[in-house]
Backbone as CSV, one residue per row, in Angstrom:
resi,resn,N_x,N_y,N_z,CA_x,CA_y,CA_z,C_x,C_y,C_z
1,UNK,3.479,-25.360,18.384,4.429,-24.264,18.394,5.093,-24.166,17.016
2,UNK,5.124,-23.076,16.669,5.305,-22.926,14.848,7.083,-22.812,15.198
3,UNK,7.914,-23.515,14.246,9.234,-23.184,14.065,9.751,-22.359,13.613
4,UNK,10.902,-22.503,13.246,11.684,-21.169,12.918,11.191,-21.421,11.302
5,UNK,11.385,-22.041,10.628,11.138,-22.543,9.062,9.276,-21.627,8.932
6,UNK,8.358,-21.803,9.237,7.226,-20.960,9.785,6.853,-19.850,9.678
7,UNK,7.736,-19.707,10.372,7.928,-17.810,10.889,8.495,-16.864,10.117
8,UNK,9.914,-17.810,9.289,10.072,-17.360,8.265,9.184,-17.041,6.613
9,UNK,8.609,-18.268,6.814,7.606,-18.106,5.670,6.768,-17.570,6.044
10,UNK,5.982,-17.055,7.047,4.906,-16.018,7.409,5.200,-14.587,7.266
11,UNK,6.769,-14.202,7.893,7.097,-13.224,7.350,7.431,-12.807,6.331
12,UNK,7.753,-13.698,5.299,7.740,-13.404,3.715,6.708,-13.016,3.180
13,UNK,5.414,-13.823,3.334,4.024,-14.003,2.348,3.519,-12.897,3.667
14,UNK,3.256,-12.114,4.471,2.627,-11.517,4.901,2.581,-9.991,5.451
15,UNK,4.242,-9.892,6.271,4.418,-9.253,6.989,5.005,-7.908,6.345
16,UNK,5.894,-8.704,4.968,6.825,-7.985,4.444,6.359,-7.445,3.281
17,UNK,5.429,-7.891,2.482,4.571,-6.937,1.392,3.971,-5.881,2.427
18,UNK,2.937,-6.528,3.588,2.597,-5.232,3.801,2.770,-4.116,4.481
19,UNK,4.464,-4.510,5.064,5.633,-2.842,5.067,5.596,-2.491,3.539
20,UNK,6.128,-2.750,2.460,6.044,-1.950,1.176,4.648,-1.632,1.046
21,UNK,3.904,-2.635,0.856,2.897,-1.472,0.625,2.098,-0.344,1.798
22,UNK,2.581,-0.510,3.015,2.567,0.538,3.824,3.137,2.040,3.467
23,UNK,5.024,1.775,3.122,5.157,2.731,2.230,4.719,3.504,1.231
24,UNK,4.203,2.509,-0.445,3.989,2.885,-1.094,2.359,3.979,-0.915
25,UNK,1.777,3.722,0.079,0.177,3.990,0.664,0.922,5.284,1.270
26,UNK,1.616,5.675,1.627,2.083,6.633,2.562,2.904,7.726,1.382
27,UNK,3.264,6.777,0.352,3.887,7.752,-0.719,2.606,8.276,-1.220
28,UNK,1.453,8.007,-1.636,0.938,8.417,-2.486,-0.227,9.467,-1.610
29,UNK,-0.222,9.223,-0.496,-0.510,10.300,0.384,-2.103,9.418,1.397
30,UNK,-2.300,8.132,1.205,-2.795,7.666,1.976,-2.511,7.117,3.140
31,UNK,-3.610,7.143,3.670,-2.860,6.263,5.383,-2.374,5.063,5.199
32,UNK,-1.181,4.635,5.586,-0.553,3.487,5.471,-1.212,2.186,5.878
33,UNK,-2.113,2.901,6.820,-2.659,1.571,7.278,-3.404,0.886,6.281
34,UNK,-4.441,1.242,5.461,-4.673,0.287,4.385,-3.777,-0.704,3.680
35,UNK,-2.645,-0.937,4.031,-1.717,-1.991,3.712,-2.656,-2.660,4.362
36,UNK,-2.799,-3.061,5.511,-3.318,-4.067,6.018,-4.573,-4.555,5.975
37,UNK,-5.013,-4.150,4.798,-6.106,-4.787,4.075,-5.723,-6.072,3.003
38,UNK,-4.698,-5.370,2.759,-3.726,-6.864,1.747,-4.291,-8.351,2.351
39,UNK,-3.720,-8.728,3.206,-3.925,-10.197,3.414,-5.677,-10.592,3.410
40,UNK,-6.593,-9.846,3.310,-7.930,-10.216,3.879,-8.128,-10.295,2.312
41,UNK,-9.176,-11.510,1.615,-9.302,-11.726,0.607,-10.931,-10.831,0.444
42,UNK,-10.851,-10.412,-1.518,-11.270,-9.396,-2.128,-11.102,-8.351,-1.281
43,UNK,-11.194,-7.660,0.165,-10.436,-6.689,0.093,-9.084,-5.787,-0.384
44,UNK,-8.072,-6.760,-0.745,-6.999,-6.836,-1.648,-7.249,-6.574,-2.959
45,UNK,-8.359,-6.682,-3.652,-8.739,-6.194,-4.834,-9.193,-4.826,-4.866
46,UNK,-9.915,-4.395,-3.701,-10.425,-3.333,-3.723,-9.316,-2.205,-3.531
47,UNK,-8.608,-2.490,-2.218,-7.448,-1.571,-1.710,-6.658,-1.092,-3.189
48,UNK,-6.217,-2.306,-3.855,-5.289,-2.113,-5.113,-5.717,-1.853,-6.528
49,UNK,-7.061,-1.508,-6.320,-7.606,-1.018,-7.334,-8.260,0.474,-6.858
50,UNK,-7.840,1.016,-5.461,-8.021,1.994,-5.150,-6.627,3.000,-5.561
51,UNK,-5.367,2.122,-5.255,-4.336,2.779,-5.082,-3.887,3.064,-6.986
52,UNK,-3.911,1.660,-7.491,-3.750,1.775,-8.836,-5.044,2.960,-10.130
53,UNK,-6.615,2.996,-9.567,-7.219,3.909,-10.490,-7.532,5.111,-9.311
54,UNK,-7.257,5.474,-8.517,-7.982,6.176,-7.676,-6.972,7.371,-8.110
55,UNK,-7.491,8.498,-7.706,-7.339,10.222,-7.381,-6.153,10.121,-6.174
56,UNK,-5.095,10.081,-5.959,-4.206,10.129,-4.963,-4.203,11.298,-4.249
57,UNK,-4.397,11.584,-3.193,-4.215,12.591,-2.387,-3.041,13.773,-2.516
58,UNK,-2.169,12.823,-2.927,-0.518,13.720,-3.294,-0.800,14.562,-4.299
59,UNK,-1.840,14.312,-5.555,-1.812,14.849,-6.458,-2.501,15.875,-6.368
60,UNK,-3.623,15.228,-5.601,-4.540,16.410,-5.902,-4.149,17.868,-4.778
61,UNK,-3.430,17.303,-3.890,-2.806,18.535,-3.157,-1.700,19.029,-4.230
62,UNK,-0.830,18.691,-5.203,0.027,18.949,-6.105,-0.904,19.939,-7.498
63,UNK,-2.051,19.343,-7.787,-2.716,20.387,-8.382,-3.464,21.272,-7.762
64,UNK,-3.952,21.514,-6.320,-4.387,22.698,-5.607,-3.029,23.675,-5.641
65,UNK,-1.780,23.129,-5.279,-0.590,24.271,-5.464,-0.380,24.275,-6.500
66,UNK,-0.802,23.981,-8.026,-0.337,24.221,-8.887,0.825,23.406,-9.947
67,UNK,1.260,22.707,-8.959,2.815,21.863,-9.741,2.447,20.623,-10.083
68,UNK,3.018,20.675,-11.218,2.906,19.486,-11.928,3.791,18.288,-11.407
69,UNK,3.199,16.733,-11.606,4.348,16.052,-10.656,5.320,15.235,-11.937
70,UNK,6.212,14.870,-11.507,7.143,14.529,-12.006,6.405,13.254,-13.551
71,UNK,7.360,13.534,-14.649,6.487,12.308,-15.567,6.859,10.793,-15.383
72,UNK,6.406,9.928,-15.391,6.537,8.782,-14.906,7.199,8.120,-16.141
């Protein structure tokens, strides 16, 4: 039976990156659920090298209407 000390560290290293990056996947106009590719090893490379070089959905609906998005 895992303790409280455990549970805490599981929810640090696991649970809680992949709510942010649930968000951040949901900001950029993908399904959030690919967060939960994070913990599975080299899939984590792939996901974050999707989100970091990939064509974001947000944008490219932002250049079908025309508007430019904000400069980073």
């Amino acid at each position: 039976m895992p303790g409280i000390f455990e549970i805490l560290i599981l929810l640090v290293v696991f649970v809680i990156p992949v709510w942010f990056f649930w968000r951040i996947f949901a900001k950029a106009g993908y399904s959030g659920a690919w967060s939960l590719l994070l913990p599975v090893p080299f899939a984590n490379l792939i996901v974050l090298g999707m989100l970091a070089f990939g064509d974001w959905p947000i944008h490219r609906k932002m250049r079908e209407a025309d508007v430019q998005p904000p400069a980073a």
